[in-house]
C-alpha positions, 0 to 999 in steps of 0.5 A: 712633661716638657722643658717650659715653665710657667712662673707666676707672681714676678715683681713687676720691675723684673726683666727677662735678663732677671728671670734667666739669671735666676733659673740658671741656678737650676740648669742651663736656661734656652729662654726667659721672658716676662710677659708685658702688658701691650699697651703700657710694656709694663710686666704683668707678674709672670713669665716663662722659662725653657729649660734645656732638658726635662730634667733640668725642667724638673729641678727648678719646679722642686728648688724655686717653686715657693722661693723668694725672687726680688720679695715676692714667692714665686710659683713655679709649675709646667706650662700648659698649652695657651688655650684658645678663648675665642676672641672677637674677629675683627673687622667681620662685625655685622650690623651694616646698613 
């Protein structure tokens, strides 16, 4: 296991600042962020956390997976490694003349 958490089902007008707030109950927090959306900067429901030690890591999944942040039950477990899903390239298209 390694010290990064992913958390799912954020209300969407937390912050960064929320998030770590909220994980310092389990342990020291090294980092927060919610995800936004590009475009809009909005939240996209979830986010990240790293927390000093595996085993802090493993004290937040076992207190906050489930529990009530803002009215909504989050879902706390390791995050996995972003997989690659194979994008467009971009400015390689073929089809000229």
């Amino acid at each position: 296991m390694n010290n990064k958490l992913y958390v799912g089902n954020l209300s969407f007008h937390l912050n960064s600042d929320d998030l770590q707030e909220f994980f310092a109950q389990a342990g020291t927090v090294e980092s927060a962020r919610v995800i936004e959306d590009r475009d809009t900067g909005r939240s996209r429901g979830f986010g990240f956390v790293e927390m000093s030690t595996e085993e802090e890591a493993k004290a937040a999944i076992e207190q906050l997976n489930g529990e009530d942040f803002d009215g909504r039950n989050i879902v706390v477990n390791e995050a996995r490694p972003r997989e690659d899903r194979g994008g467009r390239s971009r400015g390689q298209g073929g089809g000229g003349w």
